[in-house]
N, CA, C, O and CB atoms as a CASP TS submission, in Angstrom:
PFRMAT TS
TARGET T0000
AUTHOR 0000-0000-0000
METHOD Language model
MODEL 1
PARENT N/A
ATOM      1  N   UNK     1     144.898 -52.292  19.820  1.00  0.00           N
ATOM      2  CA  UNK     1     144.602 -52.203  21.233  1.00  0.00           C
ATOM      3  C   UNK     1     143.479 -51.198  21.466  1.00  0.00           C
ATOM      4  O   UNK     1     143.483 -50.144  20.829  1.00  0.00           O
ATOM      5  CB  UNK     1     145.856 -51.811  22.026  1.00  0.00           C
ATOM      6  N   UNK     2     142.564 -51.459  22.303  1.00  0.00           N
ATOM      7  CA  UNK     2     141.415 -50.738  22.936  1.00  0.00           C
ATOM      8  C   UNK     2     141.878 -49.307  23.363  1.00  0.00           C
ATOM      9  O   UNK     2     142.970 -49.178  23.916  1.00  0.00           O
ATOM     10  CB  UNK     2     140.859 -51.559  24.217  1.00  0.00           C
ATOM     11  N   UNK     3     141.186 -48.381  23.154  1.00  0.00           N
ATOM     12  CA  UNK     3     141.106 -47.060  24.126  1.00  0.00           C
ATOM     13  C   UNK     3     141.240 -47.415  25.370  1.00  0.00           C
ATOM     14  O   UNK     3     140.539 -48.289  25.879  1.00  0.00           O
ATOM     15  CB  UNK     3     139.831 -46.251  24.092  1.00  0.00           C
ATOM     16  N   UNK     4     142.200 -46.740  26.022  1.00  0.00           N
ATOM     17  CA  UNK     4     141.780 -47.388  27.579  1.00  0.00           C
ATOM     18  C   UNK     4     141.925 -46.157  28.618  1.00  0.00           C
ATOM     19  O   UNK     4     142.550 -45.114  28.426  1.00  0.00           O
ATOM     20  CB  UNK     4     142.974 -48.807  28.148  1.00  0.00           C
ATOM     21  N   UNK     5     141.172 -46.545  29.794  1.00  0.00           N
ATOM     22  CA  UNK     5     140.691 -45.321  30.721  1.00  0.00           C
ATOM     23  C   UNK     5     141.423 -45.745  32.259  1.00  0.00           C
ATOM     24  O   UNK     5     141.585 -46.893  32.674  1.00  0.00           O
ATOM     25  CB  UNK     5     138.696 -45.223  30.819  1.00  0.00           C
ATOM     26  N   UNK     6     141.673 -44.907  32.713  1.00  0.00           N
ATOM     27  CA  UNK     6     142.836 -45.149  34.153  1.00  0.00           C
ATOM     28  C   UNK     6     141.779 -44.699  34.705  1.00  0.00           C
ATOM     29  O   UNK     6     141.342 -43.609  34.338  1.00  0.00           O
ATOM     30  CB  UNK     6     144.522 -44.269  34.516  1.00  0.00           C
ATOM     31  N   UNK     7     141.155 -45.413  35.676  1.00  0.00           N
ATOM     32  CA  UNK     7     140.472 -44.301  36.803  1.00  0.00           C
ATOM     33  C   UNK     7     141.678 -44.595  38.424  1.00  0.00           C
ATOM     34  O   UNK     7     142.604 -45.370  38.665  1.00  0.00           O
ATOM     35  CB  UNK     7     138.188 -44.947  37.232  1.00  0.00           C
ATOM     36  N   UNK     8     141.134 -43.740  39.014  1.00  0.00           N
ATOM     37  CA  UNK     8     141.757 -42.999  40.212  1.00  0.00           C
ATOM     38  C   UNK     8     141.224 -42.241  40.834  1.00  0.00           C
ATOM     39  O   UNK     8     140.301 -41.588  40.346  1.00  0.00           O
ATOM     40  CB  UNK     8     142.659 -42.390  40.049  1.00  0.00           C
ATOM     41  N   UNK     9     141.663 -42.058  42.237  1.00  0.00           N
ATOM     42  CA  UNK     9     140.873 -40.849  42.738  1.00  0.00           C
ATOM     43  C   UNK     9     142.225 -40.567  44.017  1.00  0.00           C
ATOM     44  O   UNK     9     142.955 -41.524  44.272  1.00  0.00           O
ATOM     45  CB  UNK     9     138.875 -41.297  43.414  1.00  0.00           C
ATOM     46  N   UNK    10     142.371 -39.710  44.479  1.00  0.00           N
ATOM     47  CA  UNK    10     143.631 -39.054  45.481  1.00  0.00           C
ATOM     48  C   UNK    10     142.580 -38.009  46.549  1.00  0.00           C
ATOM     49  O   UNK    10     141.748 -37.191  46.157  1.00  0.00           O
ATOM     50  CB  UNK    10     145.117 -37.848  44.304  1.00  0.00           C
ATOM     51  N   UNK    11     142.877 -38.294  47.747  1.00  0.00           N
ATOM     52  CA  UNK    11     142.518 -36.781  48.310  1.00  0.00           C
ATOM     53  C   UNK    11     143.596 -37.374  49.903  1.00  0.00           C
ATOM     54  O   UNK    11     143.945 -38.546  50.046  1.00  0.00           O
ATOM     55  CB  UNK    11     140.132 -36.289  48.596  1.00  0.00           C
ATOM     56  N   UNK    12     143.851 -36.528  50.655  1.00  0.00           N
ATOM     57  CA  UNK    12     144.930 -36.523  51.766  1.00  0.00           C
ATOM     58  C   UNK    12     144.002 -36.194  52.673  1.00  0.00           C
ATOM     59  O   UNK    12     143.090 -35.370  52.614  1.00  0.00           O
ATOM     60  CB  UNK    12     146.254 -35.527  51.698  1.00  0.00           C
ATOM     61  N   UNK    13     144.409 -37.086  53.698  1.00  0.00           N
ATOM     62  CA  UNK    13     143.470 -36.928  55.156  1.00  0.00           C
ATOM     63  C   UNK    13     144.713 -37.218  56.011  1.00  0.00           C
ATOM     64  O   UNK    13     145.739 -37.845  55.747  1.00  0.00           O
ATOM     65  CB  UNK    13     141.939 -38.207  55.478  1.00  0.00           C
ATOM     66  N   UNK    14     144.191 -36.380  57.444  1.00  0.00           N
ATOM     67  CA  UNK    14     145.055 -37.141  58.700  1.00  0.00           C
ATOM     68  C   UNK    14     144.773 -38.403  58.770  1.00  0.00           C
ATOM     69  O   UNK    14     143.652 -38.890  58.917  1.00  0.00           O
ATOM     70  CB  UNK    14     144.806 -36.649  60.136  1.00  0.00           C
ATOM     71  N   UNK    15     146.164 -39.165  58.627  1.00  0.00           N
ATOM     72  CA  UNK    15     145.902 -40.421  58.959  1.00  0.00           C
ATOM     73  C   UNK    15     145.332 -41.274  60.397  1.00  0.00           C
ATOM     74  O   UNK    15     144.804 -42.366  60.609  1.00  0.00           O
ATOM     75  CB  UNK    15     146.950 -40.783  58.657  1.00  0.00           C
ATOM     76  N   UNK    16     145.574 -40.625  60.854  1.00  0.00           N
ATOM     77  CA  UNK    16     144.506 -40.742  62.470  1.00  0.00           C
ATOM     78  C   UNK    16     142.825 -41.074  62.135  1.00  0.00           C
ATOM     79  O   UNK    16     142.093 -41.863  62.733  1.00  0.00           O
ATOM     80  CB  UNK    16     144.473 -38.837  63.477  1.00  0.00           C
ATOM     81  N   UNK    17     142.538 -40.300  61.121  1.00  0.00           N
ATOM     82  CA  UNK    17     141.193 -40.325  60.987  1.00  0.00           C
ATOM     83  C   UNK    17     140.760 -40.663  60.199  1.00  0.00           C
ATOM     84  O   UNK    17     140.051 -39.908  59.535  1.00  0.00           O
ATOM     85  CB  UNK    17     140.677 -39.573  61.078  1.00  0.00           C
ATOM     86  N   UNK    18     140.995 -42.332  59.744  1.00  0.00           N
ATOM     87  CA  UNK    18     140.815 -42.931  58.617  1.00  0.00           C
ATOM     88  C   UNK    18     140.041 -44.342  59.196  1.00  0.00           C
ATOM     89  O   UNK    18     140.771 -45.302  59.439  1.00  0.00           O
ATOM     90  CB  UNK    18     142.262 -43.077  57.786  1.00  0.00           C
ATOM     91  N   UNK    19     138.546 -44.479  59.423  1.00  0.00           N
ATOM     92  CA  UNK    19     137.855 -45.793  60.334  1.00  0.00           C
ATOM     93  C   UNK    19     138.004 -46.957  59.435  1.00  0.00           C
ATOM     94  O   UNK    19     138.522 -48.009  59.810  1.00  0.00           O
ATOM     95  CB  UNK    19     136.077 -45.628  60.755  1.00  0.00           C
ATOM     96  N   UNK    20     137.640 -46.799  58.487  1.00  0.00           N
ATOM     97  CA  UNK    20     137.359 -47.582  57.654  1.00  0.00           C
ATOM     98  C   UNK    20     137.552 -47.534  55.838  1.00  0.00           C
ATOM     99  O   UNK    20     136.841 -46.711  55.261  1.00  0.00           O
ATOM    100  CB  UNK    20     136.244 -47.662  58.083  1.00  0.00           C
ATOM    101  N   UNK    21     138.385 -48.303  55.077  1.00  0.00           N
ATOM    102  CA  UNK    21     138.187 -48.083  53.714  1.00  0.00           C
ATOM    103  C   UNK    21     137.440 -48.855  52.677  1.00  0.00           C
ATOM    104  O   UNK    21     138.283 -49.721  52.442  1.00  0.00           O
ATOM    105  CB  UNK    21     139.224 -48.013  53.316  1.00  0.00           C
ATOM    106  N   UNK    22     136.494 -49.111  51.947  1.00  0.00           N
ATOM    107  CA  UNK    22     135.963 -50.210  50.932  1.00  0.00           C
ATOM    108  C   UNK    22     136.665 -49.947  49.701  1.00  0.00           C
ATOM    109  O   UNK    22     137.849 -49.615  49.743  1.00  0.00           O
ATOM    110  CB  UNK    22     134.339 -50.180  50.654  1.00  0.00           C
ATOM    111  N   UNK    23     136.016 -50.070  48.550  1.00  0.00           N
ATOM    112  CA  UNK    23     136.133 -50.047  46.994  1.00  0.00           C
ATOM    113  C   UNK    23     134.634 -49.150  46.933  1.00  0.00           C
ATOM    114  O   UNK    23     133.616 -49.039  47.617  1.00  0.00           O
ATOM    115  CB  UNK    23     136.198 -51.883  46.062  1.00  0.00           C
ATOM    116  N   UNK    24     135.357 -48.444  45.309  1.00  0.00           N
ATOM    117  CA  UNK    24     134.295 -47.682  44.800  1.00  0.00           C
ATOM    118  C   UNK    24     133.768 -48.351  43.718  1.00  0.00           C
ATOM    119  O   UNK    24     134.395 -49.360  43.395  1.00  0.00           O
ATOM    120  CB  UNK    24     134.654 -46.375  44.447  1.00  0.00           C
ATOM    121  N   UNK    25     132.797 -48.079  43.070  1.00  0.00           N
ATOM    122  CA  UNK    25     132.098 -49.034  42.288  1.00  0.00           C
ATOM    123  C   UNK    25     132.088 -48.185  40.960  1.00  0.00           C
ATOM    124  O   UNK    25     132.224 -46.962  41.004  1.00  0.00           O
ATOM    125  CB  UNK    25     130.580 -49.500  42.913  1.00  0.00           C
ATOM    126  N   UNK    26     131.952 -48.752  39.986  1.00  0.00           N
ATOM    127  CA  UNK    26     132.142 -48.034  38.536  1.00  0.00           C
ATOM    128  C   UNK    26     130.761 -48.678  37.526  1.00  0.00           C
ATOM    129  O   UNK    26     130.663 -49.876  37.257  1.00  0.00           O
ATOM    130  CB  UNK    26     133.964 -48.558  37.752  1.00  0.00           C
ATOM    131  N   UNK    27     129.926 -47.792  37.134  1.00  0.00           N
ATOM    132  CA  UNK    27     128.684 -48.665  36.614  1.00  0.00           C
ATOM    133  C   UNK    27     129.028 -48.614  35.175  1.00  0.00           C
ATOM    134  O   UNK    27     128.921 -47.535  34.591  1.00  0.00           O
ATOM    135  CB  UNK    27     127.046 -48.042  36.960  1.00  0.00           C
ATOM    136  N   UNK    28     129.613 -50.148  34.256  1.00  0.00           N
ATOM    137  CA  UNK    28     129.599 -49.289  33.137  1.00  0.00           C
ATOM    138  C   UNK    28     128.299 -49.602  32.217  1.00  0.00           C
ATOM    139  O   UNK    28     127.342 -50.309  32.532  1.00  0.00           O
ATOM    140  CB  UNK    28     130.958 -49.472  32.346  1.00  0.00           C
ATOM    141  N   UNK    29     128.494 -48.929  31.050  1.00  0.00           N
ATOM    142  CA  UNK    29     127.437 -48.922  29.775  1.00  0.00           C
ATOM    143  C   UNK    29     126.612 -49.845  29.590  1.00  0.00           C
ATOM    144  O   UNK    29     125.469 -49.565  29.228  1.00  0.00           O
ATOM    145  CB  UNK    29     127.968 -48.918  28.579  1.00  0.00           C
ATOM    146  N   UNK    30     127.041 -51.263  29.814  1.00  0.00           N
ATOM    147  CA  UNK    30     126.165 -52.650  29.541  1.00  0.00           C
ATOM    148  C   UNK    30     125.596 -53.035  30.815  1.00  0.00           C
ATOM    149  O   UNK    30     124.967 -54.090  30.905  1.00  0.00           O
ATOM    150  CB  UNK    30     127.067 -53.971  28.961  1.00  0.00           C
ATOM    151  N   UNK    31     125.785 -52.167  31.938  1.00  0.00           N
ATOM    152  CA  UNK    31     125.113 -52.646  32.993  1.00  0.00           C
ATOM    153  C   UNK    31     125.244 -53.152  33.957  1.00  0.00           C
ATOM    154  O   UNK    31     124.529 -53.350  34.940  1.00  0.00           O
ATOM    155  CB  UNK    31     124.619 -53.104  32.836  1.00  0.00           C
ATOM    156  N   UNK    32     126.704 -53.498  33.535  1.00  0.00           N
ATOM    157  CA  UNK    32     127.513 -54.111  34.304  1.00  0.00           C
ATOM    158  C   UNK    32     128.033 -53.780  35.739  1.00  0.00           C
ATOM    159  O   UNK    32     127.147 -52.978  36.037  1.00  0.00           O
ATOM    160  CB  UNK    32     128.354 -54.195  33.623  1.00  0.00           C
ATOM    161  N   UNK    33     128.853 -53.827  36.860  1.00  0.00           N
ATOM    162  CA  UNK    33     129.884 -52.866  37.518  1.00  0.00           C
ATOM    163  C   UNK    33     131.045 -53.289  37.691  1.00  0.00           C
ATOM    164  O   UNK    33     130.972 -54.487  37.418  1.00  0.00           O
ATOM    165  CB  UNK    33     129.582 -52.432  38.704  1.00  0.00           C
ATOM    166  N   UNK    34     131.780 -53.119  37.895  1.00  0.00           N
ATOM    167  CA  UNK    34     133.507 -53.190  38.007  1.00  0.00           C
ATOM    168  C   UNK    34     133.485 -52.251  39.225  1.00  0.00           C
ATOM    169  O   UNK    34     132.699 -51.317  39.384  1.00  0.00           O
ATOM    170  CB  UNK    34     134.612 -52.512  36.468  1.00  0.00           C
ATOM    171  N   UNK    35     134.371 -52.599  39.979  1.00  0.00           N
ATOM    172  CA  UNK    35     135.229 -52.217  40.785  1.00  0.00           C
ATOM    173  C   UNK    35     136.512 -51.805  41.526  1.00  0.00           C
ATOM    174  O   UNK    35     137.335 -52.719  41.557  1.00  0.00           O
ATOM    175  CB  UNK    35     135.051 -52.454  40.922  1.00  0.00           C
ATOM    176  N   UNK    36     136.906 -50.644  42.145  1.00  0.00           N
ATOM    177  CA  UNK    36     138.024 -50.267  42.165  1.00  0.00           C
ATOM    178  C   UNK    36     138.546 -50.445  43.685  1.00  0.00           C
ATOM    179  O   UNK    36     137.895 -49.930  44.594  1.00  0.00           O
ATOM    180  CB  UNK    36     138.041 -48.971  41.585  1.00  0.00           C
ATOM    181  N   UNK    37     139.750 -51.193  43.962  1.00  0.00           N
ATOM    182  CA  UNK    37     140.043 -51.085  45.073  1.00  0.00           C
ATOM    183  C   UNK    37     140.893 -49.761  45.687  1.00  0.00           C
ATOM    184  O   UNK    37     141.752 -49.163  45.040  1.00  0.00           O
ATOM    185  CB  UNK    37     140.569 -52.186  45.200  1.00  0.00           C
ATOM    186  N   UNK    38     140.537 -49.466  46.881  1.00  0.00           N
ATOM    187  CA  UNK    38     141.521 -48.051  47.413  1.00  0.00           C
ATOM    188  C   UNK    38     142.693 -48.754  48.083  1.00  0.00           C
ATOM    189  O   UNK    38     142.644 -49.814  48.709  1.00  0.00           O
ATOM    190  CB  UNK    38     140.675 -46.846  48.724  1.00  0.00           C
ATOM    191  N   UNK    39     143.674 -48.046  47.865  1.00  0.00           N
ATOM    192  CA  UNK    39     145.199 -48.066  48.561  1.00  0.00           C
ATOM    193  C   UNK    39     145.471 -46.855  49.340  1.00  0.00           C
ATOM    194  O   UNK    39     145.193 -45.825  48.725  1.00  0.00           O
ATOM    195  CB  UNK    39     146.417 -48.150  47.456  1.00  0.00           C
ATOM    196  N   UNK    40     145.954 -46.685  50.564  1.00  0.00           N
ATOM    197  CA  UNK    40     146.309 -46.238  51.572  1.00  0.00           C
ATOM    198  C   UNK    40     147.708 -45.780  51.456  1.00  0.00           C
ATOM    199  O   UNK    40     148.323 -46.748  51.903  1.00  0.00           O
ATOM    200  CB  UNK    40     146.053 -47.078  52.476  1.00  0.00           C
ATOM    201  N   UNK    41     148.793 -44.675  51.047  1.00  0.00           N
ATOM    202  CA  UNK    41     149.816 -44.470  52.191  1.00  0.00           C
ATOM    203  C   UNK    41     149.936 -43.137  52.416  1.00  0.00           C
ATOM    204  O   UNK    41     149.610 -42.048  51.944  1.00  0.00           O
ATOM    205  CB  UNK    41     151.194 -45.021  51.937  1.00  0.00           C
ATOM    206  N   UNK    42     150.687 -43.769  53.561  1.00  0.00           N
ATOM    207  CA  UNK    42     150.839 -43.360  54.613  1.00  0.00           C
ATOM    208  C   UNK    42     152.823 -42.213  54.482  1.00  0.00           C
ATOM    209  O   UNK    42     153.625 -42.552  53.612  1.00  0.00           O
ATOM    210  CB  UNK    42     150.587 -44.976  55.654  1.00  0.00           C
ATOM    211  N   UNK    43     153.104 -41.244  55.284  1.00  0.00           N
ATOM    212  CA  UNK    43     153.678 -40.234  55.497  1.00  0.00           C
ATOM    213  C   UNK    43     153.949 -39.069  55.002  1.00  0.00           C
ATOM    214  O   UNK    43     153.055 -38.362  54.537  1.00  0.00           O
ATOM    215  CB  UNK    43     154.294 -40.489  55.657  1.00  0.00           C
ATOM    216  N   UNK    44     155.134 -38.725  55.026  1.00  0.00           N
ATOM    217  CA  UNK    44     154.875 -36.866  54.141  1.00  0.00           C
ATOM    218  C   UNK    44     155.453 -37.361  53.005  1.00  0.00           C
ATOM    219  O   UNK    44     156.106 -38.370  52.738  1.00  0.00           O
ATOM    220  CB  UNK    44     155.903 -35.074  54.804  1.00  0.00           C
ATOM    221  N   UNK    45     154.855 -35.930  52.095  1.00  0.00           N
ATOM    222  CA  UNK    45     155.166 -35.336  51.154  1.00  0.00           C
ATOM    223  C   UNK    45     155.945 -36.180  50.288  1.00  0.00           C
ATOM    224  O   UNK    45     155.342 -36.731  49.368  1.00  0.00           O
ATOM    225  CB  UNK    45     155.684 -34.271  51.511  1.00  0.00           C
ATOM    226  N   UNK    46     157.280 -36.394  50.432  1.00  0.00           N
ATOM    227  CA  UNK    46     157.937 -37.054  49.885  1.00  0.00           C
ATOM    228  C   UNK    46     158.011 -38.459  49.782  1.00  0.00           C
ATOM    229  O   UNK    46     158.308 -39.032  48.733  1.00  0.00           O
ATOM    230  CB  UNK    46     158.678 -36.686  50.140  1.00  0.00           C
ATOM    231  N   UNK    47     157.709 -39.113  51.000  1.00  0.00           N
ATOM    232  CA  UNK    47     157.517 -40.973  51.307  1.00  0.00           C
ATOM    233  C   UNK    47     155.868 -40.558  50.593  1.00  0.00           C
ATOM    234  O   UNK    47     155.463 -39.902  51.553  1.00  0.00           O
ATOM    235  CB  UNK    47     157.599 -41.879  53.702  1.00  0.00           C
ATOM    236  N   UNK    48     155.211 -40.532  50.021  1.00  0.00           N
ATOM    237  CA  UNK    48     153.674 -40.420  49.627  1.00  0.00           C
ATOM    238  C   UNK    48     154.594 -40.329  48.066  1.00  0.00           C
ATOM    239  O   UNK    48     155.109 -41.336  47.580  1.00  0.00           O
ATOM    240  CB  UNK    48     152.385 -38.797  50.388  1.00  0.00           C
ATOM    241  N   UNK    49     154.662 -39.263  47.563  1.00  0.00           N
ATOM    242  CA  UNK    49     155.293 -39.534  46.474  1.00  0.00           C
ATOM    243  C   UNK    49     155.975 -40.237  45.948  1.00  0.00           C
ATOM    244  O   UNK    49     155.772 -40.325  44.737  1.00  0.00           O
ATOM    245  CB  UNK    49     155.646 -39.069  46.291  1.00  0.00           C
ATOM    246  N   UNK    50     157.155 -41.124  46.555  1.00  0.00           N
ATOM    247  CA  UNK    50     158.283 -41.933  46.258  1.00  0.00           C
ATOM    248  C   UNK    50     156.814 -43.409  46.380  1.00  0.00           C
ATOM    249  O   UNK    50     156.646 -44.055  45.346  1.00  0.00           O
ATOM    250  CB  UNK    50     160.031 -41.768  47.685  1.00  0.00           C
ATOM    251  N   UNK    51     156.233 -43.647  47.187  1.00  0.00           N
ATOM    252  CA  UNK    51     155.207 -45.087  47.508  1.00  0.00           C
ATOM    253  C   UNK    51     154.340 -45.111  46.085  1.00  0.00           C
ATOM    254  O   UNK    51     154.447 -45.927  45.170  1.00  0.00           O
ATOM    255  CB  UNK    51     153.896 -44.879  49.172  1.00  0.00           C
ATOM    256  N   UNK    52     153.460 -43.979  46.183  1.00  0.00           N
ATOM    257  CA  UNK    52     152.676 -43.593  44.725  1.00  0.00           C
ATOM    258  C   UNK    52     152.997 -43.913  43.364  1.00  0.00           C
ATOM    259  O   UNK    52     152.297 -44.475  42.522  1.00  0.00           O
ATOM    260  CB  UNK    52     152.636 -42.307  44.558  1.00  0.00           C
ATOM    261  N   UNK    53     154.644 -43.283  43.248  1.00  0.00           N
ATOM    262  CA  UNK    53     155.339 -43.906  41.822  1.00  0.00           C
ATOM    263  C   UNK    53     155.563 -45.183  41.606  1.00  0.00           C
ATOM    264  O   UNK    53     155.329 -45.692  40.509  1.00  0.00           O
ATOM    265  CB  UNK    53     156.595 -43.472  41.565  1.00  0.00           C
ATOM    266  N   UNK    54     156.182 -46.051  42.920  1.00  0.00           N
ATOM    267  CA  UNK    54     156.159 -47.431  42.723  1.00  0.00           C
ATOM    268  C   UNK    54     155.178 -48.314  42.735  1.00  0.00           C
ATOM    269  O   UNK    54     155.266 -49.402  42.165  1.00  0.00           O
ATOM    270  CB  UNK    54     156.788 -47.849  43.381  1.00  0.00           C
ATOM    271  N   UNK    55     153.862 -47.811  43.573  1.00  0.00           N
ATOM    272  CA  UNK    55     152.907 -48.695  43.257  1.00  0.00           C
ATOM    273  C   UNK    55     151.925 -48.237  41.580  1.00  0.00           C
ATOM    274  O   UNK    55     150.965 -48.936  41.252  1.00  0.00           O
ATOM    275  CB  UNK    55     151.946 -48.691  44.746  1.00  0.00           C
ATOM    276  N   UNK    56     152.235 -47.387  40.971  1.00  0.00           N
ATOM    277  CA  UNK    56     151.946 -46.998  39.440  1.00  0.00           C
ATOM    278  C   UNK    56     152.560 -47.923  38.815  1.00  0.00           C
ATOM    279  O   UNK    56     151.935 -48.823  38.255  1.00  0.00           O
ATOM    280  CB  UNK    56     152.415 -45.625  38.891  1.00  0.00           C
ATOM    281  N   UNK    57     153.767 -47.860  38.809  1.00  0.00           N
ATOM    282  CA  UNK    57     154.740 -48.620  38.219  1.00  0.00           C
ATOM    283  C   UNK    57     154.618 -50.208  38.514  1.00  0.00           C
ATOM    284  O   UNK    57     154.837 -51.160  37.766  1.00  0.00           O
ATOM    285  CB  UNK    57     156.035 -48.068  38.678  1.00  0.00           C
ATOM    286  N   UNK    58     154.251 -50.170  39.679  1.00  0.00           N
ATOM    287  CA  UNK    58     153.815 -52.197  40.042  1.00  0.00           C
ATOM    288  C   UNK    58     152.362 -52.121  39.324  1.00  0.00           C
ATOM    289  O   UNK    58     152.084 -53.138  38.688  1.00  0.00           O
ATOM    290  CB  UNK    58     153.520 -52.899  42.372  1.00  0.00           C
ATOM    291  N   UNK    59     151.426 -51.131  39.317  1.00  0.00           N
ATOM    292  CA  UNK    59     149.937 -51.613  38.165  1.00  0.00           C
ATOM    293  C   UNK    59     150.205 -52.395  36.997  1.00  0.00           C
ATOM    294  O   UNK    59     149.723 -53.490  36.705  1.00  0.00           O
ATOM    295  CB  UNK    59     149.144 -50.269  37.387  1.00  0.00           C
ATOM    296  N   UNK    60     151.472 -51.333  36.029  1.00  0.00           N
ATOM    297  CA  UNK    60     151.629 -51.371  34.704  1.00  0.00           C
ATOM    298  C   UNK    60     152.423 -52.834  34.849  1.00  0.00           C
ATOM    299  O   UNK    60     152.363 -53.259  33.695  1.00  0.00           O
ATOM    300  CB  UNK    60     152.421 -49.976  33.988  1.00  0.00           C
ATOM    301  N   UNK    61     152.908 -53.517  35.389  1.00  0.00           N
ATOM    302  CA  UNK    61     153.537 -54.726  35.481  1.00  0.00           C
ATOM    303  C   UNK    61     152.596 -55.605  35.398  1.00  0.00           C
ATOM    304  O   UNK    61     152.915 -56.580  34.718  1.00  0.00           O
ATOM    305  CB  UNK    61     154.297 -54.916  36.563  1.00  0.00           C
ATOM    306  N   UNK    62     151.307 -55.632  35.940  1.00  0.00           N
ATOM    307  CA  UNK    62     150.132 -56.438  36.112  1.00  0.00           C
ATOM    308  C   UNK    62     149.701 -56.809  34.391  1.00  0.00           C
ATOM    309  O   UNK    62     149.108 -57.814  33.997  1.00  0.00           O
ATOM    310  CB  UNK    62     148.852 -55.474  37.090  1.00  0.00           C
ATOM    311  N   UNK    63     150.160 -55.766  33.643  1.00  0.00           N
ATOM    312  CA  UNK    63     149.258 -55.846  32.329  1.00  0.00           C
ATOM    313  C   UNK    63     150.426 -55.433  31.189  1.00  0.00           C
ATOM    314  O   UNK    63     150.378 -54.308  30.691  1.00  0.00           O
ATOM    315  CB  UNK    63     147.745 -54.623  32.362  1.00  0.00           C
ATOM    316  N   UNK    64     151.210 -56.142  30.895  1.00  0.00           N
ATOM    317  CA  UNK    64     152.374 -56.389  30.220  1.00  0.00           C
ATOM    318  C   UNK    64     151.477 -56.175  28.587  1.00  0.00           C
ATOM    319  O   UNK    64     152.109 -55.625  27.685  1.00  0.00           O
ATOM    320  CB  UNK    64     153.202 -58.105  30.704  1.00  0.00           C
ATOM    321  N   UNK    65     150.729 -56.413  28.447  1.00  0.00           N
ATOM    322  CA  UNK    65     150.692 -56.077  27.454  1.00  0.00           C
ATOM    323  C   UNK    65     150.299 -54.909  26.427  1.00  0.00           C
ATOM    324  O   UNK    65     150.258 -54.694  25.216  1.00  0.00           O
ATOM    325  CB  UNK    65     150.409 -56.722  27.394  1.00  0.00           C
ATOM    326  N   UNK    66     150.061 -54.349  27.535  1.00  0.00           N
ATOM    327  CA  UNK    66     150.040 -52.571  27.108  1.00  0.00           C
ATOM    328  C   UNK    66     150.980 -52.180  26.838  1.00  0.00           C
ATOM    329  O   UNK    66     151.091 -50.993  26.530  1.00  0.00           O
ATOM    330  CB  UNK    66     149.702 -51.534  27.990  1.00  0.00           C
TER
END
């Protein structure tokens, strides 16, 4: 199996002040780009944490063969 690289990115904002979200773009080596979609949630501390683990855990389901 390949080396493989998780990208991600996290930062917390008031959710009030969120206009608009896209995807970030990833340029790789051959020239190519790939792209990353952003996910959103939403409440405190704890509902952010408990949402976060399960949608990690729903990625690794996507790719069973890791």
């Amino acid at each position: 199996m390949a080396n493989l690289c998780l990208v991600y990115g996290m930062r917390l904002l008031p959710a009030d002040d969120i206009a608009e979200l896209g995807e970030a773009t990833i340029k790789l080596k051959n020239g190519r780009e790939a792209h990353v979609t952003l996910h959103v949630l939403e409440g405190g501390k704890e509902e952010i944490e408990k949402q976060l683990k399960i949608s990690v855990d729903s990625f690794f389901d996507f790719y069973p063969e890791i």
